[in-house]
Each structure stands twice: as structure tokens, then as C-alpha cells.
mmCIF entry with sequence, helices, sheets and N, C-alpha, C, O atoms, coordinates in Angstrom:
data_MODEL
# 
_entry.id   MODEL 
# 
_entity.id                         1 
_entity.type                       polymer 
_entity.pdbx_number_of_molecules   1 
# 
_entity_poly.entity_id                      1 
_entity_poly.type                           'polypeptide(L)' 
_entity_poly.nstd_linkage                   no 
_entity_poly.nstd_monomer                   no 
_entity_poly.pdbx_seq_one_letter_code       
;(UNK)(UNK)(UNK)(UNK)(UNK)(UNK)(UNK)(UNK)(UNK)(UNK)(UNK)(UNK)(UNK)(UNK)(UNK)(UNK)
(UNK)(UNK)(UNK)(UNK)(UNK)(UNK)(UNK)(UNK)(UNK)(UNK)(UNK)(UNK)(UNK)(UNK)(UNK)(UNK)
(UNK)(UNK)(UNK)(UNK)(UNK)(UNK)(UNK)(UNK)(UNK)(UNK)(UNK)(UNK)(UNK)(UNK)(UNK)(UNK)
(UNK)(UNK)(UNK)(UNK)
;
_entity_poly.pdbx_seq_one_letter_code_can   XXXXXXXXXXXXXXXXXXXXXXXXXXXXXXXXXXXXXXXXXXXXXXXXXXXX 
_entity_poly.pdbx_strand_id                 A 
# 
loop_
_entity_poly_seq.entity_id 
_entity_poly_seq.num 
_entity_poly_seq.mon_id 
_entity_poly_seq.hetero 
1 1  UNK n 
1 2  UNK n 
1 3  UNK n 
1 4  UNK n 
1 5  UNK n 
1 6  UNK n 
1 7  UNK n 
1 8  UNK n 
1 9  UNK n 
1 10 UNK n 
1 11 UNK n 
1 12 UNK n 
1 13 UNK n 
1 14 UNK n 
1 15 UNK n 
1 16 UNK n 
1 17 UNK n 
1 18 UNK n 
1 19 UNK n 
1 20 UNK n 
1 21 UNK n 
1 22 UNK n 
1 23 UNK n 
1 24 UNK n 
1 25 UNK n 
1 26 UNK n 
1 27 UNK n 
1 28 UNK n 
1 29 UNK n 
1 30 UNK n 
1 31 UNK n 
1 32 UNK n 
1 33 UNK n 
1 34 UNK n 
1 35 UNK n 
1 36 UNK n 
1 37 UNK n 
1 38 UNK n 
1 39 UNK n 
1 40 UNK n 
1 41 UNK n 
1 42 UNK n 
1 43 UNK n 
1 44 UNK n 
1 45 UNK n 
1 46 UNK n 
1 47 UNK n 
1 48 UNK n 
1 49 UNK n 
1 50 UNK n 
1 51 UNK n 
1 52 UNK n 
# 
_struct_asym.id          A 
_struct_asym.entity_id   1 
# 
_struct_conf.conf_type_id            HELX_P 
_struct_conf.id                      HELX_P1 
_struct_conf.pdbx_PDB_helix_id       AA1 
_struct_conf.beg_label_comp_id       UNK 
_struct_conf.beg_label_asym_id       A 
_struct_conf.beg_label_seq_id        14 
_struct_conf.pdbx_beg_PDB_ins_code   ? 
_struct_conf.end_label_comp_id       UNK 
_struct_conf.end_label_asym_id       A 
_struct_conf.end_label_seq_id        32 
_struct_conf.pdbx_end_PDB_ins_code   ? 
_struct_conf.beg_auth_comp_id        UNK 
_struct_conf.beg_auth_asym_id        A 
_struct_conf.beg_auth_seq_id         14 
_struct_conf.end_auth_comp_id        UNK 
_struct_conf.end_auth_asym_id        A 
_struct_conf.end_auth_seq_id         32 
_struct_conf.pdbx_PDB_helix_class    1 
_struct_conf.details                 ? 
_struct_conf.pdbx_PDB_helix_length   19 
# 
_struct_conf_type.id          HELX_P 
_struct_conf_type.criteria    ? 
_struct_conf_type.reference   ? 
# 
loop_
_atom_site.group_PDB 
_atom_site.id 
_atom_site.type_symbol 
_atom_site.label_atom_id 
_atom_site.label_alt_id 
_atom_site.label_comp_id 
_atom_site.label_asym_id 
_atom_site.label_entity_id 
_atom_site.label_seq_id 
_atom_site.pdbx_PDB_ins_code 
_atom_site.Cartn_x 
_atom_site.Cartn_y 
_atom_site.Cartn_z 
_atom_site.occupancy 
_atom_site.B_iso_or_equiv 
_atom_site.pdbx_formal_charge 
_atom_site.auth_seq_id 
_atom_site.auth_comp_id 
_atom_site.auth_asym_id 
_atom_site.auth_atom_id 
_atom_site.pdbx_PDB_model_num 
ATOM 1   N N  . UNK A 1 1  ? 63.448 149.772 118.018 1.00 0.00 ? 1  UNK A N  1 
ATOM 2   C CA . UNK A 1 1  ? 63.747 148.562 118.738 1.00 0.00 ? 1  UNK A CA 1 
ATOM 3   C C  . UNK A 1 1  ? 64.792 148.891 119.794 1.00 0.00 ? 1  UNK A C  1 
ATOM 4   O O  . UNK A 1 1  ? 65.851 149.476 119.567 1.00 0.00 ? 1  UNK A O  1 
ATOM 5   N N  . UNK A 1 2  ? 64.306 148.374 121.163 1.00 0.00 ? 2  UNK A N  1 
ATOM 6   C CA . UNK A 1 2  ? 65.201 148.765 121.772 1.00 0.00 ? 2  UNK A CA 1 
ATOM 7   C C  . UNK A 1 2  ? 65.608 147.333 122.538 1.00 0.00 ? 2  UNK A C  1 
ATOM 8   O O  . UNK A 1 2  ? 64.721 146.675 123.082 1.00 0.00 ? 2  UNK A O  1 
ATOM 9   N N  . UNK A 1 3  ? 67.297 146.797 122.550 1.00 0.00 ? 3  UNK A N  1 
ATOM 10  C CA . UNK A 1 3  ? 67.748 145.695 123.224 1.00 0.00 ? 3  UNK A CA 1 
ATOM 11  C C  . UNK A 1 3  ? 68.196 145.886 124.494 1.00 0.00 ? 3  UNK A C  1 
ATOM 12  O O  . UNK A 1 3  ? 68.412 147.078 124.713 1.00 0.00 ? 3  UNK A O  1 
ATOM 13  N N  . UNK A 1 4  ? 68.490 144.931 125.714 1.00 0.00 ? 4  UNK A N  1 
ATOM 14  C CA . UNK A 1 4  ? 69.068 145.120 126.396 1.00 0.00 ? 4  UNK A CA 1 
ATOM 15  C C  . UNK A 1 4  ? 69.383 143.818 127.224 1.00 0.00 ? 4  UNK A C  1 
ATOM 16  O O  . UNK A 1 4  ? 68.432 143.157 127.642 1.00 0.00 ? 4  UNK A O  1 
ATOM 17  N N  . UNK A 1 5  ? 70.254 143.551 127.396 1.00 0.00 ? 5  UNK A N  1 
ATOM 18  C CA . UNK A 1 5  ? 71.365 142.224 128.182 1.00 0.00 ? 5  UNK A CA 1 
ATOM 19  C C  . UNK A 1 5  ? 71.574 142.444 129.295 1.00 0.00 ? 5  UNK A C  1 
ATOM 20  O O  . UNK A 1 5  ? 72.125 143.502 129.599 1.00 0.00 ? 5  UNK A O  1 
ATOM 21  N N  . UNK A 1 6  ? 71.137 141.355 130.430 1.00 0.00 ? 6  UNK A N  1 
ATOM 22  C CA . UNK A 1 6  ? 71.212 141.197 131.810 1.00 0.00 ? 6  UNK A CA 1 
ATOM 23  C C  . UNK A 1 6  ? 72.067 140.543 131.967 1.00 0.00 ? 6  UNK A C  1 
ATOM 24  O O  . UNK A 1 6  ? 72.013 139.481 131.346 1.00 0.00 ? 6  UNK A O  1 
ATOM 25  N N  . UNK A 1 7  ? 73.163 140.754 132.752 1.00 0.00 ? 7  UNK A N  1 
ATOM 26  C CA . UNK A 1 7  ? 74.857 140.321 133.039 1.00 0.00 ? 7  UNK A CA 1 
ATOM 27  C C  . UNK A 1 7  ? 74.413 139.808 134.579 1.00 0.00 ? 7  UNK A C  1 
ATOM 28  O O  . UNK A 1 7  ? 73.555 140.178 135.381 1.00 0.00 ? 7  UNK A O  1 
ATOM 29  N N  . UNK A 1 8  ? 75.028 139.186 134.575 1.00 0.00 ? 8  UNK A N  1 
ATOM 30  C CA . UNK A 1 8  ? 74.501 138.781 135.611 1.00 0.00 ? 8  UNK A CA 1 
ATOM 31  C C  . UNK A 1 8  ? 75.349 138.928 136.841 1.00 0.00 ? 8  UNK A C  1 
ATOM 32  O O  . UNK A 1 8  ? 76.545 139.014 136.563 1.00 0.00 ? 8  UNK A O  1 
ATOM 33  N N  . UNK A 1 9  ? 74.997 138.995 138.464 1.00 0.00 ? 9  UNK A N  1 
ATOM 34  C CA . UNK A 1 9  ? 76.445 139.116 139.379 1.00 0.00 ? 9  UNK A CA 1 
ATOM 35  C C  . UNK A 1 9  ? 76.010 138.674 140.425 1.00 0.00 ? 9  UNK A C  1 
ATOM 36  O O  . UNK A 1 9  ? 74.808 138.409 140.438 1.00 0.00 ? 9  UNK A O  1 
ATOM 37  N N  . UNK A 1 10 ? 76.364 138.569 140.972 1.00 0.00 ? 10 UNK A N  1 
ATOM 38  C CA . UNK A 1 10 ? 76.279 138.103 143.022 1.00 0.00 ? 10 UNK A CA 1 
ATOM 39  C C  . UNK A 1 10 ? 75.569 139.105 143.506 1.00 0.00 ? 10 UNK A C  1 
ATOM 40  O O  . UNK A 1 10 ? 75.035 138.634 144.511 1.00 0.00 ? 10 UNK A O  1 
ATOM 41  N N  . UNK A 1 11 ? 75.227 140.264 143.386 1.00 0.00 ? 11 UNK A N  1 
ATOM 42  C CA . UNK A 1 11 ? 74.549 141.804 144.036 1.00 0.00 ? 11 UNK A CA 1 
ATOM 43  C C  . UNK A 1 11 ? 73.533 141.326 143.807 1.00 0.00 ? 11 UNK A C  1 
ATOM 44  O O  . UNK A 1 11 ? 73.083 140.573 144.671 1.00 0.00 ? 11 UNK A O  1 
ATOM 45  N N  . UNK A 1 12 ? 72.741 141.547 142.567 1.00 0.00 ? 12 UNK A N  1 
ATOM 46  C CA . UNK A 1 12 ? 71.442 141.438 141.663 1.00 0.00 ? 12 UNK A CA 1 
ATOM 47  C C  . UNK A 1 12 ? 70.685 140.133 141.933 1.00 0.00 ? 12 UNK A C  1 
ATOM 48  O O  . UNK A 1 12 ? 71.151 138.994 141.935 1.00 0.00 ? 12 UNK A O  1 
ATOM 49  N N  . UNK A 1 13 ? 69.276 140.573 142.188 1.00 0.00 ? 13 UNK A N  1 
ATOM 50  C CA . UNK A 1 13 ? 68.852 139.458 141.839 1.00 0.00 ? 13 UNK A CA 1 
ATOM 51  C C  . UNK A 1 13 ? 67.831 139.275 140.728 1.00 0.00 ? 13 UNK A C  1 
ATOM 52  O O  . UNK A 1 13 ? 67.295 140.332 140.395 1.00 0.00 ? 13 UNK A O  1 
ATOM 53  N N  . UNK A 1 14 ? 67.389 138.073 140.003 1.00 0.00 ? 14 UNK A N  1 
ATOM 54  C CA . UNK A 1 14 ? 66.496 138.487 138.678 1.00 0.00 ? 14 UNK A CA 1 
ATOM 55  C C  . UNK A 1 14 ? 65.504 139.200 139.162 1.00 0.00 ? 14 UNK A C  1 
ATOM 56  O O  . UNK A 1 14 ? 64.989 139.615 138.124 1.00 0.00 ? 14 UNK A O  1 
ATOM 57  N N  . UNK A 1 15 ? 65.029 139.526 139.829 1.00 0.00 ? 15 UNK A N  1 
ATOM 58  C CA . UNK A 1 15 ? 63.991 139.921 140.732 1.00 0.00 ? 15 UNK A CA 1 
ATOM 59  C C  . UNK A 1 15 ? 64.021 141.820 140.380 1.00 0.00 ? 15 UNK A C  1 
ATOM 60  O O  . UNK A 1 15 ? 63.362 142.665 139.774 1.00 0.00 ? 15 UNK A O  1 
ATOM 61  N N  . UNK A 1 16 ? 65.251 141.706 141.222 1.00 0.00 ? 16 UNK A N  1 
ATOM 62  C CA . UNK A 1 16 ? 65.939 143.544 141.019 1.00 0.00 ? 16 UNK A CA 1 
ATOM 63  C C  . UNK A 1 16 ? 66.106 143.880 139.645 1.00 0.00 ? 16 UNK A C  1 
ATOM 64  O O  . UNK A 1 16 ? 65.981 145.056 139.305 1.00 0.00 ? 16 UNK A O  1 
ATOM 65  N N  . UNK A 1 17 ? 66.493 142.600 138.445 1.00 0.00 ? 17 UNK A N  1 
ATOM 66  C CA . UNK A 1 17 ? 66.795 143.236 137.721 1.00 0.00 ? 17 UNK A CA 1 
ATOM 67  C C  . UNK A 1 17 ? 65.397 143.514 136.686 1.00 0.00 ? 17 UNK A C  1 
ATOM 68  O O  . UNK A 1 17 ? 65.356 144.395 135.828 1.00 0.00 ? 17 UNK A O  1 
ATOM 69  N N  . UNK A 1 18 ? 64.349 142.596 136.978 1.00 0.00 ? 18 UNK A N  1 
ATOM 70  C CA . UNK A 1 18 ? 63.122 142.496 136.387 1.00 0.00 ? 18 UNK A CA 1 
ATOM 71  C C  . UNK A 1 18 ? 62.438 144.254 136.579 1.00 0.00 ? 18 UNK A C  1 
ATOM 72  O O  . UNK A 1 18 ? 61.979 145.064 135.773 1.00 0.00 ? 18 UNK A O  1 
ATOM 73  N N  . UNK A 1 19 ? 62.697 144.272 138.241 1.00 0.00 ? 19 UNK A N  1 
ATOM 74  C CA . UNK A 1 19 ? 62.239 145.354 138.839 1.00 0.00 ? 19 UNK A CA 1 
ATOM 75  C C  . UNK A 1 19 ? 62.641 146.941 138.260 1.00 0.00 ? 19 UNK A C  1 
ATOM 76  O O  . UNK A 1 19 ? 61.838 147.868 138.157 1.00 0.00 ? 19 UNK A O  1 
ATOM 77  N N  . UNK A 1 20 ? 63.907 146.976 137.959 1.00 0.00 ? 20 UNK A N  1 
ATOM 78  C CA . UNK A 1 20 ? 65.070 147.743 137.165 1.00 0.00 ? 20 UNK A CA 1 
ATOM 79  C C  . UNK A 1 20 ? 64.494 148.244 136.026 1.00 0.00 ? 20 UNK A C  1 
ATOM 80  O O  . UNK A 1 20 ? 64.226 149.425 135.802 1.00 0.00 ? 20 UNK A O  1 
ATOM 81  N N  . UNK A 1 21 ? 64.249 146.953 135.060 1.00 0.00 ? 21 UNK A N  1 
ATOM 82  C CA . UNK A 1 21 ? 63.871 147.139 133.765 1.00 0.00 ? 21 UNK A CA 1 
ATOM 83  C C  . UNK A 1 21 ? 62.754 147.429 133.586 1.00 0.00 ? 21 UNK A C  1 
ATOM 84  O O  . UNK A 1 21 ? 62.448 147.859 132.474 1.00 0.00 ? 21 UNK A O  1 
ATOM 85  N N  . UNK A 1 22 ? 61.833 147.308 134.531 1.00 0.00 ? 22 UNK A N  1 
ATOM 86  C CA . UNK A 1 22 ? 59.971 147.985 134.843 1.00 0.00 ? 22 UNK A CA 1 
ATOM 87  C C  . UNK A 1 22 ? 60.038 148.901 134.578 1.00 0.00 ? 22 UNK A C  1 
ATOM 88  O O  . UNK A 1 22 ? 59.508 149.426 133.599 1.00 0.00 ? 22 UNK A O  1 
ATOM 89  N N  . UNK A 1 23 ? 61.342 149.830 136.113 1.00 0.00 ? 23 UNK A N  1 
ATOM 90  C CA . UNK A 1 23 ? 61.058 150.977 136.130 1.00 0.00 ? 23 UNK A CA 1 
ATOM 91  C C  . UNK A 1 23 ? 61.481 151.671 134.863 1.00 0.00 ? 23 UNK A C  1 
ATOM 92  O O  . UNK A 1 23 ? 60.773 152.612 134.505 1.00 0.00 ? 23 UNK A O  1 
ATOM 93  N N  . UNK A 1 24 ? 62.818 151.265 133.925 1.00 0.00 ? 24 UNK A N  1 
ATOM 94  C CA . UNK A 1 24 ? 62.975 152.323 133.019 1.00 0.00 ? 24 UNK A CA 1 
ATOM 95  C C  . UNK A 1 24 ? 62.432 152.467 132.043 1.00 0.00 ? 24 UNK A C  1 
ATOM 96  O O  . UNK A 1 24 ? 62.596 153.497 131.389 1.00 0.00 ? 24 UNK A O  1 
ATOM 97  N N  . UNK A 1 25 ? 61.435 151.261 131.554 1.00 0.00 ? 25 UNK A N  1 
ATOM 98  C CA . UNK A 1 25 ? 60.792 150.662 130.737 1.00 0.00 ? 25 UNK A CA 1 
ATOM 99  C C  . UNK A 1 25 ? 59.542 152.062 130.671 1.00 0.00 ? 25 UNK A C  1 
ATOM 100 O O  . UNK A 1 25 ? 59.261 152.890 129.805 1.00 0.00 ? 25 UNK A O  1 
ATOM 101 N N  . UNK A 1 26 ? 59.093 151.814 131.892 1.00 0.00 ? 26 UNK A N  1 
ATOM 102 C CA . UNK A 1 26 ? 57.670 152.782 132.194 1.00 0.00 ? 26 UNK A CA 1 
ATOM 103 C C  . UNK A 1 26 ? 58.175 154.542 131.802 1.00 0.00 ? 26 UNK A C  1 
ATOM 104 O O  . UNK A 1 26 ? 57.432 155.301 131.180 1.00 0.00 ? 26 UNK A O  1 
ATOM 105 N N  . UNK A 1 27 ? 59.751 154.994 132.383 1.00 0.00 ? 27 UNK A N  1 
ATOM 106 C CA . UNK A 1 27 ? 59.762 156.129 132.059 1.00 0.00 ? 27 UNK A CA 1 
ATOM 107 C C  . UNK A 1 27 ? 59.907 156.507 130.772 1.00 0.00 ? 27 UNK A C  1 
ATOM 108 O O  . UNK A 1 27 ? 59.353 157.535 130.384 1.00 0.00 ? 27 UNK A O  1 
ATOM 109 N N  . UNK A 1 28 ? 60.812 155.589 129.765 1.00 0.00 ? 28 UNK A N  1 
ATOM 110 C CA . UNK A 1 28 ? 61.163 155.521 128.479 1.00 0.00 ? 28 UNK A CA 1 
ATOM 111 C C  . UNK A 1 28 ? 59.382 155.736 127.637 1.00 0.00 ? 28 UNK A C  1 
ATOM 112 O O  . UNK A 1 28 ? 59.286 156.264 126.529 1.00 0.00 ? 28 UNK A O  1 
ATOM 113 N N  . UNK A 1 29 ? 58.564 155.393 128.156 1.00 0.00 ? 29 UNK A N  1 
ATOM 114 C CA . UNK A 1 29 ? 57.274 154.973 127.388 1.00 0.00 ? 29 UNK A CA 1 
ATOM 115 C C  . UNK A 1 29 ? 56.841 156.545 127.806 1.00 0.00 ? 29 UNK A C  1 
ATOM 116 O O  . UNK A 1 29 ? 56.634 157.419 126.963 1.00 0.00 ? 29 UNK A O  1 
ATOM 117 N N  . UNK A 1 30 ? 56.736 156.758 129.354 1.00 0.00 ? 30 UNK A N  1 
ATOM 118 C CA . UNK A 1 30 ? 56.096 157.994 129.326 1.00 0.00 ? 30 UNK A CA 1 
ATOM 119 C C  . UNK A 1 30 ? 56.524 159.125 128.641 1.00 0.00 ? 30 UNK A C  1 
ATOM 120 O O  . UNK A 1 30 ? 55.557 159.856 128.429 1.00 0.00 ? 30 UNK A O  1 
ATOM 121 N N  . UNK A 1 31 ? 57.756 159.667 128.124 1.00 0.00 ? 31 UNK A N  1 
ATOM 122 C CA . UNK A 1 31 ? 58.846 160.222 127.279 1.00 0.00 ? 31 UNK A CA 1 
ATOM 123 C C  . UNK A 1 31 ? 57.961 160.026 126.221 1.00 0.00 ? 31 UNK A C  1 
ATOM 124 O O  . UNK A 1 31 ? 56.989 160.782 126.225 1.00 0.00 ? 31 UNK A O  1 
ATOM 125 N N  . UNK A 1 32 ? 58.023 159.357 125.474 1.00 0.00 ? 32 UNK A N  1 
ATOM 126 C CA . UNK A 1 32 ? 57.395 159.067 124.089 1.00 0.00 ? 32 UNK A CA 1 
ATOM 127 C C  . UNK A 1 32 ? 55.819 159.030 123.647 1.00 0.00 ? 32 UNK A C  1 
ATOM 128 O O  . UNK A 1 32 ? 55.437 158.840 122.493 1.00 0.00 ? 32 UNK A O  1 
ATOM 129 N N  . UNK A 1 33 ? 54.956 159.254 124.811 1.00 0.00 ? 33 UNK A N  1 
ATOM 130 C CA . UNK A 1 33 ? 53.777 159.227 124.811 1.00 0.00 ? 33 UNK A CA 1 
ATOM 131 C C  . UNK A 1 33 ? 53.080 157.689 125.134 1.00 0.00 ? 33 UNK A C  1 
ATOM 132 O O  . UNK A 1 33 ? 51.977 157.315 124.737 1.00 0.00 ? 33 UNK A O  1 
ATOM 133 N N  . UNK A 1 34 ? 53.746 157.155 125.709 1.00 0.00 ? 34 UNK A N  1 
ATOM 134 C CA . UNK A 1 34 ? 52.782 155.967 125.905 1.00 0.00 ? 34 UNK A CA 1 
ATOM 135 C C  . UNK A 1 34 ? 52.297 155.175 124.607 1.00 0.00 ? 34 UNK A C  1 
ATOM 136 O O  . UNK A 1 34 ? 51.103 155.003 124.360 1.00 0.00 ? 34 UNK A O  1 
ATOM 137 N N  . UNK A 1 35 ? 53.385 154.686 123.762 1.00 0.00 ? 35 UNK A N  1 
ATOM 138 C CA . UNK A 1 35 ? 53.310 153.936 122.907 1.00 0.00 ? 35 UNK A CA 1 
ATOM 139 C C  . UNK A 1 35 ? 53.139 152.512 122.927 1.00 0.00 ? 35 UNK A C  1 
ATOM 140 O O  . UNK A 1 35 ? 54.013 151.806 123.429 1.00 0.00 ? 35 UNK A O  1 
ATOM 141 N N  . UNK A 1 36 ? 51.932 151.945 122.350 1.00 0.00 ? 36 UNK A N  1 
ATOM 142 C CA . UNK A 1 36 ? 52.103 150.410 122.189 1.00 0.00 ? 36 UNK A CA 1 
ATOM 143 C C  . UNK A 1 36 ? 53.462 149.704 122.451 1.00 0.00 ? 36 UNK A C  1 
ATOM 144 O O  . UNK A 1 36 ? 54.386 150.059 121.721 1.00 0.00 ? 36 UNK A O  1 
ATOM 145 N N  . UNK A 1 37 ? 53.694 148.840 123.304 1.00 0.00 ? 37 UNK A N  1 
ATOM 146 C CA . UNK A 1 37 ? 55.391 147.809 123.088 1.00 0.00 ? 37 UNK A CA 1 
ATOM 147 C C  . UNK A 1 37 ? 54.646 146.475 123.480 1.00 0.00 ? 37 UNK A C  1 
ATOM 148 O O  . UNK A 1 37 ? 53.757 146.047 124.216 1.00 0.00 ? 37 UNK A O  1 
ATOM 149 N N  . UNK A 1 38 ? 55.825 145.975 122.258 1.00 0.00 ? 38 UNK A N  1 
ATOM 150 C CA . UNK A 1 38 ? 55.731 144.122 123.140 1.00 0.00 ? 38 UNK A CA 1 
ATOM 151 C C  . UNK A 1 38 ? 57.001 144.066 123.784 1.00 0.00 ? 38 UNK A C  1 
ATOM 152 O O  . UNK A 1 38 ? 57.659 145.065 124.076 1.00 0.00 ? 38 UNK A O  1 
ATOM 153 N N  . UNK A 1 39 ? 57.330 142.911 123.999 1.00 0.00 ? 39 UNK A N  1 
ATOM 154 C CA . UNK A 1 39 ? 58.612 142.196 125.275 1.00 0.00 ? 39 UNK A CA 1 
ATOM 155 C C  . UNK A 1 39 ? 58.478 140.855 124.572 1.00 0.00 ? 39 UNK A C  1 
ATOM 156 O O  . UNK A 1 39 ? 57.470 140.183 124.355 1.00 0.00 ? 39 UNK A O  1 
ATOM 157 N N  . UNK A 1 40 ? 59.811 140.632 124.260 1.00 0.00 ? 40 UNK A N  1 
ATOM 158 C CA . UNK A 1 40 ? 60.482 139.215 123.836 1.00 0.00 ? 40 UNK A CA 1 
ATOM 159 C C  . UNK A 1 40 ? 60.946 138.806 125.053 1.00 0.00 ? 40 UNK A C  1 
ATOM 160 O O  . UNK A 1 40 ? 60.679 139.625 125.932 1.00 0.00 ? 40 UNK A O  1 
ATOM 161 N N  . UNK A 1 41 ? 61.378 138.108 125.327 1.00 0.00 ? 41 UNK A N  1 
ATOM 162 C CA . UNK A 1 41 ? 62.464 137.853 126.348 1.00 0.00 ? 41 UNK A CA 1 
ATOM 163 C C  . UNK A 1 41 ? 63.369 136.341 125.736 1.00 0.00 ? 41 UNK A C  1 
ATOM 164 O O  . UNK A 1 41 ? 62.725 135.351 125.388 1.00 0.00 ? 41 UNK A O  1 
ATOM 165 N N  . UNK A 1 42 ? 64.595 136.363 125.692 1.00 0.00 ? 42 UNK A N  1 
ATOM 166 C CA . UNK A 1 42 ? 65.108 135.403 125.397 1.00 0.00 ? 42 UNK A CA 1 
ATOM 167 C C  . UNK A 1 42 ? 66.415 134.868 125.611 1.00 0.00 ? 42 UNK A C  1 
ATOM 168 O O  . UNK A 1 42 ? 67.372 135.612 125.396 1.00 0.00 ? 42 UNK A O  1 
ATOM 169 N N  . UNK A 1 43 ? 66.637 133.537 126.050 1.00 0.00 ? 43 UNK A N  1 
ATOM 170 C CA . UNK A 1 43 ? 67.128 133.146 127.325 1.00 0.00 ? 43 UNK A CA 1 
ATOM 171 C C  . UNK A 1 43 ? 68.610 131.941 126.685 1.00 0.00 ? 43 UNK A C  1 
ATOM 172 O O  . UNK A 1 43 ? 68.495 130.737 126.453 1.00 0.00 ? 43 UNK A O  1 
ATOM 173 N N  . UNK A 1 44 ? 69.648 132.642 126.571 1.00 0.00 ? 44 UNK A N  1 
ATOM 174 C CA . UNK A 1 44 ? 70.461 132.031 126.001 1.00 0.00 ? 44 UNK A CA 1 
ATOM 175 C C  . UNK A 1 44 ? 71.773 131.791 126.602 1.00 0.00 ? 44 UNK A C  1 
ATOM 176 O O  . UNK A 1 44 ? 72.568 132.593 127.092 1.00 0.00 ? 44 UNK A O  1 
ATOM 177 N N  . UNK A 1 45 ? 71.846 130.267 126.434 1.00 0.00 ? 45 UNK A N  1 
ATOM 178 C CA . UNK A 1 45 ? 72.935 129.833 128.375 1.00 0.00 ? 45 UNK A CA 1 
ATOM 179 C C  . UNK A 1 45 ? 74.130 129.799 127.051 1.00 0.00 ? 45 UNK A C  1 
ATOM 180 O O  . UNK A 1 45 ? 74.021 129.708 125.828 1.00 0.00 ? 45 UNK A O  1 
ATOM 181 N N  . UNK A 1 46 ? 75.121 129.903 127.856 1.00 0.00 ? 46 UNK A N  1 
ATOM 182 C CA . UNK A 1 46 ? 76.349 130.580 126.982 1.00 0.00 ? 46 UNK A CA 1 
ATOM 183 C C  . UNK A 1 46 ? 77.395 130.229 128.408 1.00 0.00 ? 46 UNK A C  1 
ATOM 184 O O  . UNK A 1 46 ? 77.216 130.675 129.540 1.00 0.00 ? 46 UNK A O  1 
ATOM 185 N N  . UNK A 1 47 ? 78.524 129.288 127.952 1.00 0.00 ? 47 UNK A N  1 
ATOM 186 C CA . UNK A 1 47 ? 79.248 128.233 128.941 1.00 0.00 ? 47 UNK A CA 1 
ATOM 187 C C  . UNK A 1 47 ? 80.888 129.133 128.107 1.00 0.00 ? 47 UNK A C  1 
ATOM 188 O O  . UNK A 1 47 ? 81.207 129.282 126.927 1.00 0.00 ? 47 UNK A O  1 
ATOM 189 N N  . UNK A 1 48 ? 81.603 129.570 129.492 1.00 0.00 ? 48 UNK A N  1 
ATOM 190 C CA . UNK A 1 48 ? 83.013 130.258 129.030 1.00 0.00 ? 48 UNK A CA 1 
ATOM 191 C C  . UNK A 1 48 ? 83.852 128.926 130.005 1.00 0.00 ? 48 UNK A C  1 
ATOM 192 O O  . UNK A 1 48 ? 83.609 128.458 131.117 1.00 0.00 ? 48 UNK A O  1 
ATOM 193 N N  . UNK A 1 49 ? 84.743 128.674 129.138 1.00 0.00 ? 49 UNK A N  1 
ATOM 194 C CA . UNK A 1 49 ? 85.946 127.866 129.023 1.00 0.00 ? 49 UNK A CA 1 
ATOM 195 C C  . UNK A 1 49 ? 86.920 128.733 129.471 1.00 0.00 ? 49 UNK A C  1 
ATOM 196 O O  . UNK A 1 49 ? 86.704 129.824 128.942 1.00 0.00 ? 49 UNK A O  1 
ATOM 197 N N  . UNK A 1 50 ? 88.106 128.789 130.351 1.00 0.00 ? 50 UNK A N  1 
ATOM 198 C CA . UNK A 1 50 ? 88.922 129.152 130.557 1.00 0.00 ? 50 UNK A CA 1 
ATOM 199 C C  . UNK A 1 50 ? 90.413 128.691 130.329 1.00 0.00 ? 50 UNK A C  1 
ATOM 200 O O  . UNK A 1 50 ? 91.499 129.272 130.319 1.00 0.00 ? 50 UNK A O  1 
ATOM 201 N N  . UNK A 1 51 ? 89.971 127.333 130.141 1.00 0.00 ? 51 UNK A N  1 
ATOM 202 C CA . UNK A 1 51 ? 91.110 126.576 130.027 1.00 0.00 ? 51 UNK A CA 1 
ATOM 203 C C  . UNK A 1 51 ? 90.463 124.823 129.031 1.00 0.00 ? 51 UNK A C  1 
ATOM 204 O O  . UNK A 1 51 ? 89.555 124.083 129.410 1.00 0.00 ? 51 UNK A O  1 
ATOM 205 N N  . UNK A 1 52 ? 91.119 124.703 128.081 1.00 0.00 ? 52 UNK A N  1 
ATOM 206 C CA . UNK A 1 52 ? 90.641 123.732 127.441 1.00 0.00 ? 52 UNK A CA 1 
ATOM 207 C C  . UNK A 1 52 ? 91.626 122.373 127.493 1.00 0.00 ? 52 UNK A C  1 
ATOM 208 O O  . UNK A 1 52 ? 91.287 121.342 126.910 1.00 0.00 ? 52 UNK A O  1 
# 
């Protein structure tokens, strides 16, 4: 199982980072022989307080 968390910033866009995770996605697979994978994706809004 492999995880990974998109941080998000002003540079990036989901786009780049979709694009990002294609590419390493595809080399990681070719490495290993081209193994079956699924993709979860899951989308969890998370609100920081700085001052209460």
C-alpha cells in the first residue's frame, strides 16, 4: 500500500499535481513489473484555527 497527501500551495495546481502523481505512479509500476493497482482518492477538508 502505498499513501500519499497533496498539500496544497499557490504554485501547484490540482491539475500539476494530478499530472505529478501520473507520472510517478507509471514509473513506480514499471519498476515492479506492471502490477494490477486501484486508486482511492479521498477528500478530507480539515479547517486550522489560529486563534480561538
Amino acid at each position: 500500500m502505498i499513501e500519499s497527501k497533496e498539500v496544497r500551495n499557490e504554485e501547484a495546481t490540482e491539475q500539476d499535481y494530478w499530472n505529478a502523481y501520473r507520472s510517478v505512479v507509471e514509473e513506480v509500476r514499471s519498476r515492479l513489473g506492471n502490477p494490477s493497482m486501484s486508486l482511492t482518492v479521498e477528500t478530507i477538508d480539515i479547517t486550522y484555527f489560529e486563534k480561538i
